[in-house]
C-alpha positions in Angstrom: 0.0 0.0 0.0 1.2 3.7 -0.9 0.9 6.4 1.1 2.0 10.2 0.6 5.7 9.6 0.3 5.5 8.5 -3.5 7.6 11.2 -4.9 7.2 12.3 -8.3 9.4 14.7 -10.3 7.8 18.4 -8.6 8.2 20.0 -12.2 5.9 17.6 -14.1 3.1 18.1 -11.9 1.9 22.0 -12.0 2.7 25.2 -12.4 2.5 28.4 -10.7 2.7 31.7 -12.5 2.8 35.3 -11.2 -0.1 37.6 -11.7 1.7 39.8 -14.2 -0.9 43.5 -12.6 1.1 42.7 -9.6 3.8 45.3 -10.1 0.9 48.1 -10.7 -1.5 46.7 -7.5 1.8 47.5 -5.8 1.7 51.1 -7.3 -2.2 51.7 -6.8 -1.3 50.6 -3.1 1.7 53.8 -2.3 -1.0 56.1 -4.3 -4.2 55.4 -2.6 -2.1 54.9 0.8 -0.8 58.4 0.6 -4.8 59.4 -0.6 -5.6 58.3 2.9 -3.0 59.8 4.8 -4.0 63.1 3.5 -7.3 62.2 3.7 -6.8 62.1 7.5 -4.4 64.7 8.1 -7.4 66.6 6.4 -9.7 65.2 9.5 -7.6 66.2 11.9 -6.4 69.7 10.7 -9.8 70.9 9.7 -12.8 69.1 10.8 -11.2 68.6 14.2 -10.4 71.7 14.9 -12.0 72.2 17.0 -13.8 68.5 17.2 -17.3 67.9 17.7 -19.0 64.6 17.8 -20.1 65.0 14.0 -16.6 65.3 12.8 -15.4 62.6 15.2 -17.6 60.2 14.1 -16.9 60.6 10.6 -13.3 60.3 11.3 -14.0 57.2 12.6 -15.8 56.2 9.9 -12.8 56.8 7.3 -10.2 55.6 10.1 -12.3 51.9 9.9 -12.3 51.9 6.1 -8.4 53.1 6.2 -7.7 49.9 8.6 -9.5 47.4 6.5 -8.5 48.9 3.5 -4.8 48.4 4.9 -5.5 44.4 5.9 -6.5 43.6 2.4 -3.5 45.0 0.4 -1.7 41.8 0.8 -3.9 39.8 -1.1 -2.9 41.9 -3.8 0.6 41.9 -3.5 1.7 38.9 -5.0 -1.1 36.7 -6.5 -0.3 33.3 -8.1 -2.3 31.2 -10.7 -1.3 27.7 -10.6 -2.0 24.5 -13.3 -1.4 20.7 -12.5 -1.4 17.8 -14.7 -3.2 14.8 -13.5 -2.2 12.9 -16.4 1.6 13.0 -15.6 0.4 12.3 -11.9 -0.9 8.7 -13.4 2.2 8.3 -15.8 4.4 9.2 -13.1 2.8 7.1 -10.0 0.5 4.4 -11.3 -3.3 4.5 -10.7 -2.3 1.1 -7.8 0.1 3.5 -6.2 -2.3 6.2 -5.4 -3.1 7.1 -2.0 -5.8 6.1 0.2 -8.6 8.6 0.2 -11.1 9.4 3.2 -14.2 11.7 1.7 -16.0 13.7 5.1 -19.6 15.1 4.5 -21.3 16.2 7.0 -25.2 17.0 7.0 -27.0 18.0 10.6 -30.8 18.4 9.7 -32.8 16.8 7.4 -35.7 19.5 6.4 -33.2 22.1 5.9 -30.8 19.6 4.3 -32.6 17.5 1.8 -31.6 13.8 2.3 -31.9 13.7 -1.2 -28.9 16.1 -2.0 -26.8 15.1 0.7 -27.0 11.4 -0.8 -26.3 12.9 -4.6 -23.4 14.5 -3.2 -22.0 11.1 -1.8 -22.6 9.2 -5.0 -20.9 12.2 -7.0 -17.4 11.9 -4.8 -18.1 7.6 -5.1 -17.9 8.1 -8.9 -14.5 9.3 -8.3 -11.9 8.6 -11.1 -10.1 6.9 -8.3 -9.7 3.4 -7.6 -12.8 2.5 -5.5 -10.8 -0.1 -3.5 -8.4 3.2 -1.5 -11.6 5.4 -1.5 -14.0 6.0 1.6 -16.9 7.9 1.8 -18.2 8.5 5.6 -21.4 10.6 6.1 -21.6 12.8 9.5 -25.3 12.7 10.6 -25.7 15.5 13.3 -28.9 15.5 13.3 -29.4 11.3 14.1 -32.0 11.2 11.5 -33.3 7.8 10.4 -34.6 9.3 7.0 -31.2 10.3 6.4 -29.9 6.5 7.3 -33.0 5.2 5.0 -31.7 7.9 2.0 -28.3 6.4 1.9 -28.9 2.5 2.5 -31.4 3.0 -0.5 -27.9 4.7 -2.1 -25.9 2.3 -1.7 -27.9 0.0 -3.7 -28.5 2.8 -6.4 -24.5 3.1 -6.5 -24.0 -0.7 -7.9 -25.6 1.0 -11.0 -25.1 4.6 -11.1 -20.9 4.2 -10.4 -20.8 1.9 -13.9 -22.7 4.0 -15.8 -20.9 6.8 -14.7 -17.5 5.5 -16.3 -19.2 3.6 -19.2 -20.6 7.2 -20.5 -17.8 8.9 -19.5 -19.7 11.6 -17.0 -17.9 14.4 -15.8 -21.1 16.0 -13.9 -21.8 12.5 -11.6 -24.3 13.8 -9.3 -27.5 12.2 -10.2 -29.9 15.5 -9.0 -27.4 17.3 -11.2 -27.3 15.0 -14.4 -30.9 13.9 -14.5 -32.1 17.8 -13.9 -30.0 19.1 -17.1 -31.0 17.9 -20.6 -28.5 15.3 -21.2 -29.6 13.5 -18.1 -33.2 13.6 -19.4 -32.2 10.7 -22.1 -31.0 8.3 -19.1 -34.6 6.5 -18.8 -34.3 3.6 -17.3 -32.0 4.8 -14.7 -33.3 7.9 -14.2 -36.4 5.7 -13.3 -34.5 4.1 -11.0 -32.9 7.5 -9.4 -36.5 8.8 -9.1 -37.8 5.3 -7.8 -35.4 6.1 -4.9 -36.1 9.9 -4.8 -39.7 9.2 -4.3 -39.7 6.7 -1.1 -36.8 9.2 0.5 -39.3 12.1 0.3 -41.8 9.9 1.5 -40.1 9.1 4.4 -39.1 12.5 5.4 -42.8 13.5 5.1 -43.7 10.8 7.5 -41.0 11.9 9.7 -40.0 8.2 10.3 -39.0 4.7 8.4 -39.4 2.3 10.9 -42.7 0.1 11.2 -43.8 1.3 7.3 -43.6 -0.4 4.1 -40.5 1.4 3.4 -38.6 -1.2 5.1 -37.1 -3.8 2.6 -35.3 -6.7 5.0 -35.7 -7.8 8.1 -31.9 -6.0 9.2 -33.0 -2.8 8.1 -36.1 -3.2 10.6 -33.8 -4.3 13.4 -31.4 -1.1 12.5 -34.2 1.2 12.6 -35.1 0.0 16.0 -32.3 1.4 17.2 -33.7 5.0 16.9 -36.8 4.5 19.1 -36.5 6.8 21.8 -33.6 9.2 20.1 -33.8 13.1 19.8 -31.9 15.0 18.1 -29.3 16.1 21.1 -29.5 12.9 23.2 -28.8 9.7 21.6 -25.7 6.7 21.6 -23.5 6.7 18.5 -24.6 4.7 16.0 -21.9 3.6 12.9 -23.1 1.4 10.0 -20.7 0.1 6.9 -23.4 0.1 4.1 -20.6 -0.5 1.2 -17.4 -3.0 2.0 -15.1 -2.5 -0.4 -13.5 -6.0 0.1 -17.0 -7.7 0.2 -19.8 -5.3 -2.5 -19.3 -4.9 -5.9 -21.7 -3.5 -8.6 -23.3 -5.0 -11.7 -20.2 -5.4 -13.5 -18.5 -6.9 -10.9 -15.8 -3.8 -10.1 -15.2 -2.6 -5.9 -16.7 -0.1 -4.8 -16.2 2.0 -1.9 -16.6 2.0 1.5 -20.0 3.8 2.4 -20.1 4.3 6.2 -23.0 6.5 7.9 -21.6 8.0 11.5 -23.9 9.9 14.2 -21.8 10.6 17.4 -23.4 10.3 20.4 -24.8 13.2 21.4 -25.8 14.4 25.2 -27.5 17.5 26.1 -25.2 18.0 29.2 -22.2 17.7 26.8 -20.6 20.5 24.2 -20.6 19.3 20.9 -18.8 22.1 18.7 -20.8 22.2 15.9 -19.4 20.9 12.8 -15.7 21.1 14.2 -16.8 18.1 16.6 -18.4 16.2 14.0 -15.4 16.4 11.8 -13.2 15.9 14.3 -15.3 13.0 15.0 -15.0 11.6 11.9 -11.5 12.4 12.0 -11.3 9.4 15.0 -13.4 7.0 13.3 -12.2 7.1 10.1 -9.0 6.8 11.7 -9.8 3.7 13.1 -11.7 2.1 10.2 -9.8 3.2 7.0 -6.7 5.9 8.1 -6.3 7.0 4.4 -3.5 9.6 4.7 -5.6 11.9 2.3 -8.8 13.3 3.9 -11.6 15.4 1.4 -14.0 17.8 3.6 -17.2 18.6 1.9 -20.6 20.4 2.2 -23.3 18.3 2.0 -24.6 19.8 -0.9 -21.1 20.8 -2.7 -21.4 17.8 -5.5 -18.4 16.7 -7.6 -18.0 18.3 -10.9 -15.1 16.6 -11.8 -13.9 13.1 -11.6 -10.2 13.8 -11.7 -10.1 16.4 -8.6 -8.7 14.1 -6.6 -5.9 13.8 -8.8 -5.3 17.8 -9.2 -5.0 18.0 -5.7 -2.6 14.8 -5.7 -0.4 16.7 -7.9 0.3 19.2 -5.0 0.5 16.5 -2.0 3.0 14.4 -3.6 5.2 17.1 -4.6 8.4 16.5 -2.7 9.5 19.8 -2.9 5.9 20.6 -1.0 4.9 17.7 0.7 6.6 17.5 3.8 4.9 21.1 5.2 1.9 21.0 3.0 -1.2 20.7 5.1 -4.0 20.8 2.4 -5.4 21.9 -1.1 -8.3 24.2 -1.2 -10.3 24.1 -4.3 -13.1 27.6 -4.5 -16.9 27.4 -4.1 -18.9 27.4 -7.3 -22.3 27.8 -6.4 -25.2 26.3 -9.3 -28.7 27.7 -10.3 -27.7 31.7 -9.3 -30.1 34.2 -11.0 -28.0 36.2 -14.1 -27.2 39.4 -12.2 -26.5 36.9 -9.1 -28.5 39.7 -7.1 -27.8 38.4 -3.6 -23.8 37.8 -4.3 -24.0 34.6 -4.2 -20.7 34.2 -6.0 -18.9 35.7 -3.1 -15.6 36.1 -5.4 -13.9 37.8 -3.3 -14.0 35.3 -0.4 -13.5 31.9 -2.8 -11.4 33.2 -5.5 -10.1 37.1 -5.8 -8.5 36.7 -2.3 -7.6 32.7 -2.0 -5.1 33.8 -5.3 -3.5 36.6 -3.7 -2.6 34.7 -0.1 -1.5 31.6 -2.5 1.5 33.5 -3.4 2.7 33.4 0.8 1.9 30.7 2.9 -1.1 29.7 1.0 -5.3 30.1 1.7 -7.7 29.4 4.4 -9.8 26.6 4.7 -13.5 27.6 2.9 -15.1 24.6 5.3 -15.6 22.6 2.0 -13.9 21.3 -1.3 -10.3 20.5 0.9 -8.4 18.1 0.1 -5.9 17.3 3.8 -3.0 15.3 4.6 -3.8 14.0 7.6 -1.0 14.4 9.4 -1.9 17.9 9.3 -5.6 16.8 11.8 -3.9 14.2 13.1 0.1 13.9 13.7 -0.1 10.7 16.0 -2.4 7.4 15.4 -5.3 6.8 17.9 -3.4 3.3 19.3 -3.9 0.8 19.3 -5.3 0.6 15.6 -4.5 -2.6 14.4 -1.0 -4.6 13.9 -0.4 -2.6 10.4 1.6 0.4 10.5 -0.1 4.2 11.9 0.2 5.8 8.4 -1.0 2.9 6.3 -4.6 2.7 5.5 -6.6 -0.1 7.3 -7.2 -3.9 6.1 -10.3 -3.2 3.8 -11.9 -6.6 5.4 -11.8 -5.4 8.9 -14.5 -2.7 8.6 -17.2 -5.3 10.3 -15.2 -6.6 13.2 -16.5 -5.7 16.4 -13.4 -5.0 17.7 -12.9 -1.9 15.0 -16.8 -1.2 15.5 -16.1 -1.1 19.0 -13.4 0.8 19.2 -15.3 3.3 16.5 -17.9 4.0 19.2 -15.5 4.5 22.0 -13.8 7.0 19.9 -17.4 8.5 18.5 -18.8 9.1 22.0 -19.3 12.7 24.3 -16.4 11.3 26.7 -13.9 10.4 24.3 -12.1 14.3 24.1 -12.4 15.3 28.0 -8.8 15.8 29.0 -7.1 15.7 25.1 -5.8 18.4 23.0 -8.4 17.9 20.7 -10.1 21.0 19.3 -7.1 23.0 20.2 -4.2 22.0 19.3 -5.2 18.6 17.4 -7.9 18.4 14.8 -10.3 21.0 13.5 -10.0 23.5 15.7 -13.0 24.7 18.3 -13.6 27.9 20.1 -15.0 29.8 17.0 -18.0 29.1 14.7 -16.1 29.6 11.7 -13.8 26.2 12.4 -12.5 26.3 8.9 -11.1 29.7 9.1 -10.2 29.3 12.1 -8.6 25.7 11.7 -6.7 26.7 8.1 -5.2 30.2 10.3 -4.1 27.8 13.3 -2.3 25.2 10.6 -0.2 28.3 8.7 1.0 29.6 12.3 1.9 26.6 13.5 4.3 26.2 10.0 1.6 24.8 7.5 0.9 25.6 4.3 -1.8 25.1 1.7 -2.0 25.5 -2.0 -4.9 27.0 -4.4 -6.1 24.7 -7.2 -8.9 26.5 -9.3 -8.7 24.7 -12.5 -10.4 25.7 -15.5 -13.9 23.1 -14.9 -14.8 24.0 -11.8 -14.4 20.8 -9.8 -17.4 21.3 -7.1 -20.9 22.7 -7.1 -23.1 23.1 -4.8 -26.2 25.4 -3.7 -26.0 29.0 -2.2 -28.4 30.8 -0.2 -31.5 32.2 -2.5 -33.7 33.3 0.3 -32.3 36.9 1.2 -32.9 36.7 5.1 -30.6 33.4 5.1 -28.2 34.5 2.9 -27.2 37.5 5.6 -28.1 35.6 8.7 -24.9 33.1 6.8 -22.8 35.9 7.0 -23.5 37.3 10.4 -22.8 33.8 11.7 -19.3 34.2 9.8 -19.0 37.8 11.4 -19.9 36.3 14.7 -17.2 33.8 14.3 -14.1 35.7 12.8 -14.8 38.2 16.0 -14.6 35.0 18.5 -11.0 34.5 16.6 -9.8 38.4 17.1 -10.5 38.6 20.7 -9.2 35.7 21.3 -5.2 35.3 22.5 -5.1 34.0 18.7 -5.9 37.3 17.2 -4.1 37.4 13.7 -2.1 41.0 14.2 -0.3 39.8 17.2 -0.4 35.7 17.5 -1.0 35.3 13.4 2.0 38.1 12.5 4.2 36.5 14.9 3.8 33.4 14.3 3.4 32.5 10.6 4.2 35.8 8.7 3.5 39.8 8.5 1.5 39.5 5.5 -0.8 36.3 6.4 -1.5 37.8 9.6 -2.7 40.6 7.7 -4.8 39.0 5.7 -6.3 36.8 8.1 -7.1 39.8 10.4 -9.0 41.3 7.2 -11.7 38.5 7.9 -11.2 38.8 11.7 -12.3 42.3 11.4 -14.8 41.7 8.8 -17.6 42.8 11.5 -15.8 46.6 11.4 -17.4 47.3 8.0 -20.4 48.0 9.6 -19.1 50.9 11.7 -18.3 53.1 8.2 -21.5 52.0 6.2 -23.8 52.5 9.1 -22.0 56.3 9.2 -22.0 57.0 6.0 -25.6 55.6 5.6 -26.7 57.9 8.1 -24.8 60.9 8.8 -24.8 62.5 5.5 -28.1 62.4 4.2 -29.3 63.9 7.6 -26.6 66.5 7.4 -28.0 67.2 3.7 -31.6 67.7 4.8 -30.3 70.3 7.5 -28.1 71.8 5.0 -24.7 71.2 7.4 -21.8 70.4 5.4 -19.5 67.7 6.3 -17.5 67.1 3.4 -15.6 69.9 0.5 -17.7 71.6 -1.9 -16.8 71.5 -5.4 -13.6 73.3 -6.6 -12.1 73.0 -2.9 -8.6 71.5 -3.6 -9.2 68.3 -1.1 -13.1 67.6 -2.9 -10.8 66.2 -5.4 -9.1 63.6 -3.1 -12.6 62.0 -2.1 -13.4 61.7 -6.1 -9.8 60.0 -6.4 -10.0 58.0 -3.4 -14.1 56.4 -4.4 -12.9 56.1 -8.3 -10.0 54.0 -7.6 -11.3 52.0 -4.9 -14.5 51.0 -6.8 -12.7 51.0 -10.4 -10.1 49.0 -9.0 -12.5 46.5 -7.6 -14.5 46.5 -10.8 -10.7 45.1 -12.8 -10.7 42.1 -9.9 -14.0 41.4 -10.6 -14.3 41.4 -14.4 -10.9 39.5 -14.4 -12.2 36.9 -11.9 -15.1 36.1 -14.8 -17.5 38.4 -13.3 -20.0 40.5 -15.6 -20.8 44.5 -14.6 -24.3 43.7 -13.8 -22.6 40.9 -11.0 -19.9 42.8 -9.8 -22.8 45.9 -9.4 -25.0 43.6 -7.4 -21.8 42.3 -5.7 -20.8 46.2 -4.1 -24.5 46.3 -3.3 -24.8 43.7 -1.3 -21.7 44.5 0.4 -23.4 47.9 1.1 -26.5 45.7 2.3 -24.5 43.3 4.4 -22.4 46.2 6.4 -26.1 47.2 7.7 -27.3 43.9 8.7 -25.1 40.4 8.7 -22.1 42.8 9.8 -24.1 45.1 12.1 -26.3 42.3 13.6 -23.8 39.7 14.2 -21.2 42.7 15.8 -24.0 43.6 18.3 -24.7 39.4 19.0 -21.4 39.1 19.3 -20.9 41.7 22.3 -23.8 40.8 23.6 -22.8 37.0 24.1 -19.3 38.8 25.3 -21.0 40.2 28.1 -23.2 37.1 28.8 -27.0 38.2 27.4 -27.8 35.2 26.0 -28.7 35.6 22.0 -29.9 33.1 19.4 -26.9 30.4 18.3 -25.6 28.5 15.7 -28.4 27.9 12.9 -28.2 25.6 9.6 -28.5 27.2 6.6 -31.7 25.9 5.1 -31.2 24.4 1.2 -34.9 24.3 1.0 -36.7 27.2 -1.1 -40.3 27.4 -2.2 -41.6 27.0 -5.8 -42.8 31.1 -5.5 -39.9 32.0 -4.4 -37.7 30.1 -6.8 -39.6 31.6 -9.3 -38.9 35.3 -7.9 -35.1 34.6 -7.6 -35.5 33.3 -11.1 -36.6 37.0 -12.3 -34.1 38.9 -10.7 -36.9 40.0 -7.7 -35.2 40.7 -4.3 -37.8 38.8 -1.8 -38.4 40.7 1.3 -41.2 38.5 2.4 -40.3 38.0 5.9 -40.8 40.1 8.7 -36.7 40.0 9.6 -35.0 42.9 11.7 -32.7 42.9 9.0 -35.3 44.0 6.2 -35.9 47.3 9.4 -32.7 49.0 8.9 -32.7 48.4 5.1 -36.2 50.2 4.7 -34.8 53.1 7.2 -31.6 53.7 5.5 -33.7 53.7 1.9 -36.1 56.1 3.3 -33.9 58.7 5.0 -31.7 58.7 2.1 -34.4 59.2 -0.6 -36.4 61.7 1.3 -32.6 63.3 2.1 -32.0 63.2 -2.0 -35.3 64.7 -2.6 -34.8 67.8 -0.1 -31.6 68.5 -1.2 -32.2 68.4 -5.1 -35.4 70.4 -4.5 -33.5 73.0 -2.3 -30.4 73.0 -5.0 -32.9 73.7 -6.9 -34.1 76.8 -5.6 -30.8 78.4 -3.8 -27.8 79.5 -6.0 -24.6 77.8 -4.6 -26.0 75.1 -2.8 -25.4 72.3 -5.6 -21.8 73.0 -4.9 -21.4 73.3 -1.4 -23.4 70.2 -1.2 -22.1 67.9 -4.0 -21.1 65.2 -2.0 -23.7 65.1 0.4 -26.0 65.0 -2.7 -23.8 62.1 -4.7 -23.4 59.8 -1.8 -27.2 60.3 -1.0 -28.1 59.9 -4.9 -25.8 56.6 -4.8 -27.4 54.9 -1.9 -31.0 56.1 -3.5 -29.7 54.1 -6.8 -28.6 51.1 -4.9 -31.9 50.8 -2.6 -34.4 50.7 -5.6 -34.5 46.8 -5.2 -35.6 47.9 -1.3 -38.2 50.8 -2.7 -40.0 48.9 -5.1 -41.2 45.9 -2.5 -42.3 48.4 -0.3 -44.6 50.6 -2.4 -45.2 49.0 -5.2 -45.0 45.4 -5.2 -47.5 42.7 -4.5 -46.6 39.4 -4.5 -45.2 37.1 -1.5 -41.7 38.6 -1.5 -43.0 42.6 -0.9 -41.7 43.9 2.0 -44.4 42.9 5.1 -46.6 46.4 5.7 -45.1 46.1 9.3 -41.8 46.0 8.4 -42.1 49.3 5.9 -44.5 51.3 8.6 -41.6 50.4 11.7 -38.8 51.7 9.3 -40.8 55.0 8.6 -41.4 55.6 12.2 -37.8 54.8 13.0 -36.2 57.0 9.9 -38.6 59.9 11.7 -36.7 58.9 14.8 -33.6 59.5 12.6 -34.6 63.0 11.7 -35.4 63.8 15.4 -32.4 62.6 16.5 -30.2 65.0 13.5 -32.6 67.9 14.7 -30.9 68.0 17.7 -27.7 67.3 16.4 -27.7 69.7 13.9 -29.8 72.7 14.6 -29.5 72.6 18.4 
């Protein structure tokens, strides 16, 4: 059996090229850097002098946006594009000598997480180009659901077809929801009568809400499995483990291995901390250890499907580099996301995050961990072997025909229970790591300080697909759960400009800081959505008027920042409509996932108990499908976040309004209150989404009357509140 220490020749197996604008990003960066300095020496020699609380908050606002501006210039500094050839990887090695391969997917709640997708995900990664005797797929069940068990046992009979007819029509899209939804797969009948056989009692068991004692059951040992679940909730139940595929034992139709299939829900106890998804991959970590111990682990989302057969193979090109593989901890592949609208209006795509930004910090120590699409070596999760494993050797996968022994079972459990990590280092210094519900950032950070690094692969196809959020209130409650997390990281004695500088490098510090800080953005937006448009309507000028020397240093300083972003974008494969809807929702999330999650987050600080962790839901109404469809923003939900949008759209229209109508009227006043006007105007332009579902929409996504009548009140207690701070 191999394991990582095949060594190939490193030039045969990829490339890496420098971004060639990186000489002129470097240039942009002294410009705009000396822009800002002005820019403040400008607040502090005029506007404070002398201070009032006005001028100090908007020199807080531009201090904020110089600090984050500052953590992000590293990304642009030296960004790297890199090719492999798996080809030469198979010339070179042999398809026998490839490594052993353990795939993690992790799903927690079956109505939020179809069964369905979480099983077409499984069968995508099983349809590997990869020998199916070294591959291992292991499903996390956090939420101890039996439909879910059901959904894949009814897999792993599906698999004895789907895997053969996957190779014998050369597939490159193998997720079955995926194929047989697109028109090619609509040609497939007799197995996509099969597929939808399966689809159908799945769905019927999740409506039922349970398998056992139906007609769903098949054998008499799927009866006396489901048996096990009587009495089980969600947060209290024993561990359960059950090898559905041996690849020693199960074959399909035409007689080939396949893989291991092993379903996995770790005992759970309500009077015991489970860590989110860190636990249950850190879980899985343990078991798989125990069970298979491939040196190469694969984290995915449950609903991030293969795209491409030969990924494993790219990121093989990078792991058995011996010029990278002794400090190379894992290969991180971006997020494509399927079925966006055109203009992507909810920013979906989140470039900046999966691909502008992982290309820049490839050209230091590497990227952070996105949570899915990861290819590990495991010595990265786990340096030492659980022992006793078995009489073969710590670093070589396990005896494929042990799987069903009950000393490996047993020893599975042990390591799957509540107990198993009281008194170990896992979580902290072993394994994904805990204390933040962003574990992937927070794990990938940990690795590079502690002398890891990880490598980009973005090839051309993109090698995994998989659903984002199209249901506006979830899509910003995601990213204040990502704000909440990152801040749980910078207050912590880990934060990234003193622990992450020191420890791995000045520039990956920096860069992880960035998202440590990503909360701050709201502190600017909130200012600038606020403050000028009630300085406009009282006629108080905060900024130059036009012709003033320094009114030509904010023009600069918003031109390049927003033309320079537009170049990223358009060069990442973005569109104009996209990258407009992206700086939108940027705008949108500083008022509400940034604003929202910074206030939950202080408020758990202090110990005021706040709503936690929530699961994403992948579900989405037929209506509402059909609105995303059209490009309709769907504010059909009574959400706090959908309040400040509405007052920040009204005060800055009726703002725009008074201020054009008095410009009209008074000579001089255009001038002395360009800006004012402009950022008022731009806000107006940017909110017309937010405008139209609250007057003149009426279908289920308009903005609830509630929600549009407590945002007028509120943008009157706006106007109150700039009365006093203006004219008194």
């Amino acid at each position: 059996m191999t394991t990582l220490s095949t060594k190939p020749k490193p030039s045969t197996l990829h490339t890496l090229t420098v971004d060639p604008l990186a000489p002129y990003n470097r240039v942009h960066s002294l410009l705009y850097s000396l822009g800002i300095l002005a820019l403040l020496y400008h607040h502090c020699t005029t506007f404070l002098a002398p201070p009032s609380f006005l001028s100090l908050l908007l020199f807080l606002a531009d201090l904020v946006l110089a600090f984050m501006w500052g953590l992000v210039q590293p990304f642009r500094w030296r960004s790297v594009r890199r090719r492999e050839f798996p080809d030469r990887l198979i010339d070179t090695v042999g398809r026998k000598n490839l490594p052993a391969l353990d795939v993690f997917i992790c799903t927690a709640d079956p109505h939020k997480e179809p069964p369905m997708s979480v099983v077409s995900t499984a069968l995508s990664v099983m349809a590997f180009d990869y020998p199916t005797d070294r591959l291992s797929v292991y499903i996390s069940d956090d939420g101890g659901s039996e439909v879910t068990l059901f959904a894949f046992m009814e897999a792993a009979m599906f698999a004895r077809y789907w895997l053969p007819f996957c190779r014998e029509n050369g597939l490159q899209e193998r997720s079955p929801e995926a194929y047989f939804s697109s028109s090619v797969g609509g040609n497939s009948d007799k197995m996509k009568a099969m597929y939808q056989s399966m689809k159908e009692k799945v769905e019927s068991a999740l409506q039922r809400g349970y398998v056992a004692g139906n007609d769903l059951i098949a054998t008499p040992k799927e009866l006396e499995i489901f048996k096990k679940w009587k009495g089980f909730t969600r947060r209290d139940h024993p561990s359960i483990i059950q090898v559905l595929l041996e690849s020693s034992k199960d074959t399909d139709i035409m007689g080939d291995a396949l893989p291991n299939l092993i379903y996995l829900s770790r005992e759970k106890n309500i009077n015991s901390p489970h860590h989110f998804k860190a636990g249950a991959l850190n879980t899985l970590v343990r078991v798989s250890s125990i069970m298979t111990n491939a040196p190469v682990v694969l984290t995915l989302d449950c609903d991030m499907y293969s795209n491409d057969p030969q990924a494993p193979l790219r990121a093989l090109c990078y792991l058995l580099d011996p010029a990278m593989a002794s400090n190379l901890a894992y290969v991180q592949f971006p997020q494509h996301f399927q079925g966006l609208n055109e203009d992507d209006i909810y920013g979906g795509e989140v470039k900046r995050l999966f691909r502008i930004n992982p290309r820049g910090v490839d050209g230091f120590s590497g990227p952070s961990y996105v949570g899915s699409n990861c290819f590990f070596d495991r010595r990265a999760l786990h340096p030492s072997p659980l022992a006793p494993l078995s009489s073969h050797d710590a670093s070589e996968p396990r005896d494929r025909g042990s799987l069903h022994l009950d000393s490996v079972l047993k020893r599975a459990h042990e390591v799957a229970s509540c107990n198993y990590e009281v008194g170990t280092k896992w979580g902290s210094t072993i394994g994904f790591r805990y204390g933040s519900l962003v574990e992937d950032y927070h794990t990938g950070y940990r690795l590079h300080c502690e002398g890891w690094k990880s490598t980009f692969c973005d090839p051309e196809r993109p090698a995994f697909v998989g659903d984002a959020p199209k249901n506006l209130n979830d899509a910003l409650g995601q990213v204040k759960r990502w704000c909440i997390g990152f801040l749980e990281v910078a207050i912590s004695k880990h934060n990234p400009l003193t622990f992450g500088i020191r420890n791995a490098s000045l520039p990956v510090g920096l860069c992880y800081a960035y998202y440590a800080y990503w909360g701050s953005w709201c502190i600017p937006l909130t200012i600038y959505a606020f403050l000028p448009p009630l300085a406009l309507t009282y006629q108080k000028r905060l900024f130059p008027e036009v012709f003033d020397p320094w009114f030509y240093l904010y023009v600069y300083l918003f031109l390049a920042a927003y033309i320079t972003d537009l170049v990223d974008f358009l060069r990442a494969k973005g569109s104009i409509h996209r990258w407009w809807n992206d700086q939108r929702i940027w705008m949108v999330r500083g008022l509400t996932s940034h604003l929202f999650g910074t206030i939950q987050f202080a408020l758990n600080h202090v110990g005021i108990s706040t709503p936690g962790f929530n699961v994403t839901s992948k579900v989405i109404e037929e209506e509402q499908s059909e609105r995303y469809d059209k490009g309709m923003f769907d504010f059909g939900i009574a959400s706090p976040f959908f309040v400040i949008l509405g007052t920040a759209a009204i005060v800055n229209l009726s703002s725009f309004v008074i201020g054009i109508a008095r410009a009209a009227r008074i000579e001089g006043v255009f001038n002395e209150m360009f800006l004012h006007l402009f950022l008022s105007g731009f806000i107006v332009v940017n909110c017309l989404p937010i405008y139209e579902a609250m007057f003149l929409r009426k279908d289920g996504g308009k903005m609830p009357g509630n929600v549009t009548l407590i945002s007028i009140l509120v943008a009157g207690f706006f106007y109150l509140i700039g009365y006093f701070m203006f004219i008194i």
